[in-house]
C-alpha positions in Angstrom: 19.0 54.3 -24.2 17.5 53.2 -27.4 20.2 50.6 -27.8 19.4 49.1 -24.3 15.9 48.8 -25.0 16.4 46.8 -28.2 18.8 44.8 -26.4 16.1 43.8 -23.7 13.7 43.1 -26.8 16.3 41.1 -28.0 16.9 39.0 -24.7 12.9 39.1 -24.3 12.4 37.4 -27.4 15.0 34.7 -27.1 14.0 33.8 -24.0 10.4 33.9 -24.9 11.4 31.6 -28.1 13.4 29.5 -25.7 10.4 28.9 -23.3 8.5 28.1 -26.0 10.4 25.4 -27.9 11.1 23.4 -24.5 7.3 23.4 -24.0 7.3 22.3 -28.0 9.5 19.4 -26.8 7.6 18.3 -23.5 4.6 18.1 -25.2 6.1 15.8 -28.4 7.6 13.7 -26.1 4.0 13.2 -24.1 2.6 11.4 -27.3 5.7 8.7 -27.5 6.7 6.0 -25.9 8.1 4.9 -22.6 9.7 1.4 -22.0 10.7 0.4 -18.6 12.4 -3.1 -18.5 10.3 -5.6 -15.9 14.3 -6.9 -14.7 14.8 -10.7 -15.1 15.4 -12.1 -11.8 18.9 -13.0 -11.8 19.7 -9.5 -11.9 18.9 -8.7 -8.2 21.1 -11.5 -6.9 18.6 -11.5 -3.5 20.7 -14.1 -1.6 19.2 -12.9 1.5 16.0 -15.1 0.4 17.5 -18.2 0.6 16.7 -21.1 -2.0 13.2 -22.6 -1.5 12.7 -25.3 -3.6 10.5 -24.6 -6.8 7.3 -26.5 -5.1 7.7 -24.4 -1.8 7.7 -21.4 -3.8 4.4 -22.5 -5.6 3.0 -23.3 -2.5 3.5 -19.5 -1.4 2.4 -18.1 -4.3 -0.7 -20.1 -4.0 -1.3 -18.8 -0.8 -1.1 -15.6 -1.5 -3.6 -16.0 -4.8 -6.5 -17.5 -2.7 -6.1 -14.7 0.1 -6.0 -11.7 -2.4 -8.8 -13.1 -4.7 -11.0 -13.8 -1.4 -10.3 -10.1 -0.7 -11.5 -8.9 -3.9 -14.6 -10.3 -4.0 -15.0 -8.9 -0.7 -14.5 -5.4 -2.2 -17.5 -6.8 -4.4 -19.7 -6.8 -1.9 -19.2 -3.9 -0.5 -18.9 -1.8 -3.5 -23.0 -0.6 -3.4 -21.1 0.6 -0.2 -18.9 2.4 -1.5 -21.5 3.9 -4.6 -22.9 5.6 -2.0 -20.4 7.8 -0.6 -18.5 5.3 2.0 -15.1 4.8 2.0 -13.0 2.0 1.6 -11.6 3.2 5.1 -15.1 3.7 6.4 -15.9 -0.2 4.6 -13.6 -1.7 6.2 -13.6 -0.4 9.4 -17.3 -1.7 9.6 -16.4 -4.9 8.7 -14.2 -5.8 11.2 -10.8 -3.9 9.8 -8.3 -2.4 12.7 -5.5 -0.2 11.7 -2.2 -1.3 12.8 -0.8 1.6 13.7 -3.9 3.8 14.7 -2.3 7.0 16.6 -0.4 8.4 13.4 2.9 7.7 14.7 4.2 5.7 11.5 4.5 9.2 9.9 7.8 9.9 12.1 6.2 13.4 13.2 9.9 13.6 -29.1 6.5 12.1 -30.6 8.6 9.0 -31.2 10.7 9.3 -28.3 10.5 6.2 -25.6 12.6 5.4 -22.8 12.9 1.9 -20.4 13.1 0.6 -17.2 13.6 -3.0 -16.2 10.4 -5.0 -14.8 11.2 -8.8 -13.4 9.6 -12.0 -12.2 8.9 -12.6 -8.5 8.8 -16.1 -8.8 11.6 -16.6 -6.9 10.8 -14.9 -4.2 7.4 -16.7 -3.4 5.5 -13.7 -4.4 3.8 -13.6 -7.7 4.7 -9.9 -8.7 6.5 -8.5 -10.8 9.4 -5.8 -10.1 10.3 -2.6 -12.0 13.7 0.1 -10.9 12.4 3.3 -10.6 14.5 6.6 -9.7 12.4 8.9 -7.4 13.7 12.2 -5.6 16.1 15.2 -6.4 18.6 14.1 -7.2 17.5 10.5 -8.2 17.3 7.6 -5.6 16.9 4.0 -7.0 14.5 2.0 -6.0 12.9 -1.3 -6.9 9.1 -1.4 -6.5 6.7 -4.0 -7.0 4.9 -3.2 -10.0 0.6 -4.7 -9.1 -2.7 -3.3 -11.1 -4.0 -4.1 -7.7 -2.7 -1.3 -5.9 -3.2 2.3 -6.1 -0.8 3.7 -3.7 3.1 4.0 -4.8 4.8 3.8 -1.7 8.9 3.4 -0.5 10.9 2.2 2.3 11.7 5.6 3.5 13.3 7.6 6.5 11.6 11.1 6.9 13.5 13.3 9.2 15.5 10.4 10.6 18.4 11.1 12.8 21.3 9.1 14.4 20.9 5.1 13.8 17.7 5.7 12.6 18.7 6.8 9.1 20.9 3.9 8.2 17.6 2.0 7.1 17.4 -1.7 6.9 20.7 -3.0 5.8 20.0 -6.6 5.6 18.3 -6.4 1.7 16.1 -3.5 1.3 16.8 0.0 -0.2 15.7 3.0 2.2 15.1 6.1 -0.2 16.1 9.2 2.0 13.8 11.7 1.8 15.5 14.3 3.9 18.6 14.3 0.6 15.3 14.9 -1.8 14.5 18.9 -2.7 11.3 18.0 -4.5 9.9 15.6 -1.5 6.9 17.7 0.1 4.7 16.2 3.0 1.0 16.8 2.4 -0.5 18.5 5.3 -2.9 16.4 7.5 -5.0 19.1 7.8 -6.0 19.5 3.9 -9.0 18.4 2.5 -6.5 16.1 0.1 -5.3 13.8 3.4 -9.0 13.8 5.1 -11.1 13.3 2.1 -9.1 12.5 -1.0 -6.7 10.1 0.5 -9.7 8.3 2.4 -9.7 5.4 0.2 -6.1 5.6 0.4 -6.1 4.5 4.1 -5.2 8.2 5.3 -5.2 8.1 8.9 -7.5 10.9 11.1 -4.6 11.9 14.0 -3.3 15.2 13.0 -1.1 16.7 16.1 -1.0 20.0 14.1 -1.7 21.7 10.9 1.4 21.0 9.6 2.0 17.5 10.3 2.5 14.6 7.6 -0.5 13.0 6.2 -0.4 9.4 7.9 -1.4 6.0 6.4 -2.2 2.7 7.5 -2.5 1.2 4.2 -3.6 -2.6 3.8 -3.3 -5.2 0.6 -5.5 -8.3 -0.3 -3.1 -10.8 1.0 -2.8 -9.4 4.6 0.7 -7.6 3.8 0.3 -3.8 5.0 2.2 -0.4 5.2 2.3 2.4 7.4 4.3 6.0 6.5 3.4 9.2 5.4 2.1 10.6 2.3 4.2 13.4 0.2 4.3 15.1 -3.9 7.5 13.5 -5.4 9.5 13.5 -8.7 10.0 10.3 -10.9 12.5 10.5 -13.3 12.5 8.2 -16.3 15.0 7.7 -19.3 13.8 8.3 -22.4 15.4 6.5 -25.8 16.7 9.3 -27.2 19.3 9.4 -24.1 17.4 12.3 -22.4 15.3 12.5 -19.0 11.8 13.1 -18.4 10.4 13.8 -15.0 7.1 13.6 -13.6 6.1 15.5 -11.0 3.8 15.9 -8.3 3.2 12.2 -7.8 1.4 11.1 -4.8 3.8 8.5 -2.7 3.9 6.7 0.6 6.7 7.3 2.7 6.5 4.3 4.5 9.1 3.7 7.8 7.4 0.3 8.4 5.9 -2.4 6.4 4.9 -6.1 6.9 3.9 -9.3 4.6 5.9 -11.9 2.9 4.9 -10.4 -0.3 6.4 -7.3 0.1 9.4 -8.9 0.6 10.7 -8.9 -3.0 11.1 -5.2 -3.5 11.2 -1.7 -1.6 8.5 -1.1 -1.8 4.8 -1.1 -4.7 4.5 0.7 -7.8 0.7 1.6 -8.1 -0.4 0.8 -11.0 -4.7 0.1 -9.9 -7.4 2.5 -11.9 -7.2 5.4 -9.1 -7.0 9.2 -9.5 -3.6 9.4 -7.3 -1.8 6.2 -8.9 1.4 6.1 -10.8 0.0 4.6 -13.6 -3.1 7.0 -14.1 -0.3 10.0 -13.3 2.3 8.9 -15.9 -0.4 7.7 -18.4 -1.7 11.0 -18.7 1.8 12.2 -20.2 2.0 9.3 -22.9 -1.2 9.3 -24.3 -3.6 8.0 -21.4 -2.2 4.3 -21.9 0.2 2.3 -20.4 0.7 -1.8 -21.2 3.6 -4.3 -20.8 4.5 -8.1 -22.0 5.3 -10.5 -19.9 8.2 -13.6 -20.5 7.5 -17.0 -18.9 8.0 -16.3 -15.4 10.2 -19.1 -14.6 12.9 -18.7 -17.3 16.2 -19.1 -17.0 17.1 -17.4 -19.9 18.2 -13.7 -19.9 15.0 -12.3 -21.4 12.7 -9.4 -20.1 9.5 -8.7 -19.6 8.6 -4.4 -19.9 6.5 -2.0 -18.8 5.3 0.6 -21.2 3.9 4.2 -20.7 2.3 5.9 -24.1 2.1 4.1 -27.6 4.0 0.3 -28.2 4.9 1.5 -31.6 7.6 3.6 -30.4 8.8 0.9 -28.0 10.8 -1.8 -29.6 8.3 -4.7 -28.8 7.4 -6.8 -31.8 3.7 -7.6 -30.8 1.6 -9.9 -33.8 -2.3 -8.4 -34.3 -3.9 -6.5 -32.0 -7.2 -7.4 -30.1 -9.3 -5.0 -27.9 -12.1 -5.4 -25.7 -13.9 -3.1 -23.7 -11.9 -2.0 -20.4 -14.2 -1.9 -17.8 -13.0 1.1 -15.0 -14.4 2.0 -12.0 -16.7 -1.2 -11.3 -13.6 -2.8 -8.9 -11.5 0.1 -8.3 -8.5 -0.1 -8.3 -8.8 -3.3 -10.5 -9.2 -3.3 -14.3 -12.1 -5.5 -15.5 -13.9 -7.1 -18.7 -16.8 -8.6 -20.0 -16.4 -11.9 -20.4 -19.2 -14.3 -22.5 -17.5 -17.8 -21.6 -14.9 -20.0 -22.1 -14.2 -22.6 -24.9 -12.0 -26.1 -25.0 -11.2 -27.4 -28.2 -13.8 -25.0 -29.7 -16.6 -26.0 -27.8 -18.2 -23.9 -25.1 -18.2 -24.6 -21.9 -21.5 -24.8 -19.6 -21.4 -21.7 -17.4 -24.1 -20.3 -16.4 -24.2 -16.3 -17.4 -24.5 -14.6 -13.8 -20.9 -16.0 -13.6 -19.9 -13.0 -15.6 -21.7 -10.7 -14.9 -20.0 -7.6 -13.5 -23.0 -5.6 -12.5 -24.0 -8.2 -9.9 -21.5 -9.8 -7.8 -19.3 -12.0 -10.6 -17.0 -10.7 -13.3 -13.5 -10.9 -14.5 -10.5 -9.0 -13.9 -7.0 -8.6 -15.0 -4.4 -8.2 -12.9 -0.6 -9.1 -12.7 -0.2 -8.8 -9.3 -2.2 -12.6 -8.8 -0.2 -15.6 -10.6 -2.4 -18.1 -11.3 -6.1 -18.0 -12.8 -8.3 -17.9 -10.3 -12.0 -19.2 -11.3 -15.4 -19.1 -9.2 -16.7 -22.8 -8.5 -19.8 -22.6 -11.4 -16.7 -22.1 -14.5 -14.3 -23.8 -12.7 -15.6 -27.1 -12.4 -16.2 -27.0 -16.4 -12.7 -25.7 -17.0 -10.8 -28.4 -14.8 -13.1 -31.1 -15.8 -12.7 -30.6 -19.5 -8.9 -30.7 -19.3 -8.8 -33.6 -17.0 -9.4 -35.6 -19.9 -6.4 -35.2 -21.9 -4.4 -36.2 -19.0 -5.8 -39.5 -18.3 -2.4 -41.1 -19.2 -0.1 -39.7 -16.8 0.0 -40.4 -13.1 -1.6 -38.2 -10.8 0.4 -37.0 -7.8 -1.0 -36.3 -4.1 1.4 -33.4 -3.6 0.3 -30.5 -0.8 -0.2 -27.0 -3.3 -3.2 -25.8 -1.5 -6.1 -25.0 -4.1 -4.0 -26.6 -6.9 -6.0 -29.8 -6.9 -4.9 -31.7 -10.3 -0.6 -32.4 -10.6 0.9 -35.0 -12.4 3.6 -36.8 -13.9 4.8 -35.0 -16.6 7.3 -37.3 -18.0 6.3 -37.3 -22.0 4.0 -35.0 -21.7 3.2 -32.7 -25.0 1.5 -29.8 -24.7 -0.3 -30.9 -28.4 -2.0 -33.5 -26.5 -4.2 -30.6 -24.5 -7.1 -28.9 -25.8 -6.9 -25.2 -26.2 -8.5 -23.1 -24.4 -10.2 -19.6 -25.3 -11.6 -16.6 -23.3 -14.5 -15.1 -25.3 -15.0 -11.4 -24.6 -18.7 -10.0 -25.2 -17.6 -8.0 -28.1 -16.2 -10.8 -30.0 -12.5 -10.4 -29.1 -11.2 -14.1 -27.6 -7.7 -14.8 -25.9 -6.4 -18.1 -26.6 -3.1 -18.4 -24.2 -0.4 -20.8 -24.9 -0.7 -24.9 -23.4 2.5 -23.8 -20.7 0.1 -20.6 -19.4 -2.6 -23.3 -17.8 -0.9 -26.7 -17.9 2.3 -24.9 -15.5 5.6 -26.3 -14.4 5.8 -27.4 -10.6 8.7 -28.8 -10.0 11.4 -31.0 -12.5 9.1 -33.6 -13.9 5.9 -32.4 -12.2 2.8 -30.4 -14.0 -0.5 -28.8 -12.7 -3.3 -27.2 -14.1 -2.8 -23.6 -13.4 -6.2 -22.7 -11.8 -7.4 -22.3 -8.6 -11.0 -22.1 -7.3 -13.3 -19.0 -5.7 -16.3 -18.9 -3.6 -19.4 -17.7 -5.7 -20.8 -15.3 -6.1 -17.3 -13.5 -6.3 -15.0 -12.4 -8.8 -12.8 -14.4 -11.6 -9.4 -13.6 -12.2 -6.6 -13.8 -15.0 -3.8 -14.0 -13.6 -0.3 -13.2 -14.9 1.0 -16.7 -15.8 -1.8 -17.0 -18.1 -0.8 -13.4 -19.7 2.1 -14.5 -19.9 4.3 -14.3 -23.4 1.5 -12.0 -24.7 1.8 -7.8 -24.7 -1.3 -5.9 -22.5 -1.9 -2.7 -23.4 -4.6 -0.9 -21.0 -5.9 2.5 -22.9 -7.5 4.2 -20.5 -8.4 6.9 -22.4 -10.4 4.7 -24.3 -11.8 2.4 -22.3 -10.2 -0.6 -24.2 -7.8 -2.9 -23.2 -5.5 -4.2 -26.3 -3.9 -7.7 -26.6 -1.4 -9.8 -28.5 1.1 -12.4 -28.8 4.0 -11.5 -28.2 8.0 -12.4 -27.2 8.7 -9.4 -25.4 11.7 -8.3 -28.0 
């Protein structure tokens, strides 16, 4: 009897010791690292695109810019709105917004340890995103998701209790992750205070047949693109560098069974990576350190180099990044966008004439980051400035009337040197400044054709740096802290 009882101590113990040192390793590998790889794009092979010409694809990107940055500054406006108690739902349902799909029926009833995933240029798809693989379920599905600080719903082409033809998804380019093979995929009830209050600014939808029934969304982006599914709690698995697996769980995702918009065309579906409580981003932050950055390659590169996205600290990520900057991250003033506080703008060291209230992010101007738009959208008072101070370098090649929407100044580029163009700088409040390379504003068109890479806004309105002019430079947004790092960088 005596011997049985030790033996259960025994047991006891080593399982207690077990328990212990596996909680020992979760939480050392919640300070390191994680690298996801941002995939070059001739890794997806997407024949089913066709090949538009490298002018048509500029054209679309641009097209998409000016709608999404319109939108924004929308969400500007209404924002006192929204400071009050209203939803973005409730916002844009007063304004004139109609849900597609209004009856619920798109639901279908170590500390140094880091990991990677692959993150990859859109350009070629005429959307100016970027694209990550991701494996989400149990077991693991692949997906590839559009990775946008713009958005903070994580949603998938997905079949939820499909049956017959139904489940054989869309075979003609997309993944359909099957959530019906997935143990850890649970629906959140469209009775719960999560789907009818929480998930408000989500787009959750108010039909709810019975208690039980899936959470419905109608969810809509800047550019007009828009998704309808159901919302559920899923797993994400990443890989870590030291060859073993970490998993997330609990994340919020869409289910979605339909979606629309050329620029959701690239991938399965978005990676949510916007300031909100129930994104990706904010969720996997909080497990490396409450920061998460990437660094972006020249988005039209042939060469086999990639751009990553990084959860937790870049020093246990094998980036080399030159000297750090930071400037004050401004959250919840744009939600789900991540803004600064911006003083002005130089050329060739001398500021520009802009008047303050450009800036200003307590009225209805202000700057903000975000990879999802491509080029650098300015509002008309620093725009005009910008464009007319660069115009002057360029006096000696020949202009070209070409059709690129907002993008009012192309040329011949034949010659051209980018030492022959003034630098520009972004000045930050605090001091900090951000001087991109020449090829981040002065951007290639077509063989033997250059623009300036901006675009103009309606002020008041917002400002935004766009992911071109990121480009070759590593981001890090500490959220934690409020600060959002920069630096030069080559991605490797």
């Amino acid at each position: 009897m005596v011997t049985c009882t030790r033996q259960g101590l025994f047991f006891l113990f080593i399982f207690i010791f077990i328990f212990i040192l596996s909680n020992s390793v979760e939480i050392l590998e919640g300070h390191g690292g994680l690298k996801l790889q941002l995939i070059h794009r001739h890794d997806l092979h997407l024949k089913w695109r066709g090949s538009a010409s490298p002018l048509e694809r500029l054209r679309q990107l641009v097209h998409s810019d000016t709608v999404r940055v319109r939108a924004i500054s929308r969400k500007m406006r209404w924002r006192k709105e929204g400071e009050m108690g209203v939803s973005r739902r409730k916002i844009q349902e007063k304004n004139g917004y109609e849900p597609a799909c209004n009856n619920g029926s798109s639901g279908g009833g170590g500390a140094s340890v880091s990991g990677e995933v692959p993150m990859h240029s859109g350009a070629d798809y005429g959307a100016g995103q970027y694209l990550v693989k991701l494996r989400v379920g149990s077991p693991a599905q692949k997906v590839v998701l559009i990775a946008d600080t713009g958005s903070d719903l994580t949603w998938i082409n997905c079949r939820y209790r499909c049956r017959g033809r139904r489940c054989s998804g869309d075979s003609t380019h997309h993944r359909v992750f099957r959530a019906d093979r997935s143990s850890s995929f649970t629906t959140v009830p469209c009775s719960s205070s999560i789907c009818k209050i929480d998930l408000a600014n989500l787009f959750s939808l108010a039909s709810c047949p019975s208690p039980l029934d899936p959470c419905t969304y109608d969810y809509r982006y800047s550019d007009g693109s828009a998704t309808m599914g159901l919302f559920a709690k899923e797993t994400v698995t990443f890989r870590l560098s030291n060859g073993r697996k970490r998993r997330v769980q609990n994340v919020l995702v869409g289910c979605s069974e339909s979606s629309l918009g050329q620029s959701l065309e690239a991938g399965d579906g978005v990676i949510g990576l916007g300031y909100s409580n129930y994104s990706l981003a904010l969720k996997t932050a909080h497990k490396f350190g409450g920061k998460f950055s990437y660094c972006l390659v020249d988005h039209l590169s042939p060469r086999n180099v990639s751009s990553y996205l990084i959860f937790g600290s870049h020093k246990h990520v094998n980036i080399s990044v030159m000297r750090m900057r930071y400037t004050e991250l401004v959250l919840g003033v744009i939600n789900p966008f991540y803004a600064v506080n911006i003083k002005g703008i130089s050329i060739g060291g001398s500021m520009l004439q802009i008047p303050a209230e450009t800036w200003n992010l307590n009225g209805t101007g202000g700057v903000i980051v975000d990879s999802g738009t491509s080029l650098t959208v300015l509002t008309q008072p620093a725009y005009h400035p910008v464009m007319a101070a660069l115009n002057g370098s360029l006096q000696a090649f020949q202009r070209l009337d070409l059709d690129i929407g907002p993008l009012e100044y192309c040329f011949n580029s034949t010659a051209f040197n980018d030492t022959l163009v003034p630098r520009l700088e972004f000045h930050f409040v605090d001091g900090a400044t951000f001087q991109p390379p020449v090829k981040s504003y002065v951007i290639d068109a077509a063989p033997g054709v250059k623009c300036l890479g901006f675009a103009p806004a309606a002020s008041p309105g917002a400002s935004v740096i766009g992911n071109i002019m990121q480009q070759n430079h590593f981001w890090e947004f500490d959220i934690a802290n409020s600060r959002l790092g920069f630096a030069t960088s080559s991605c490797i």
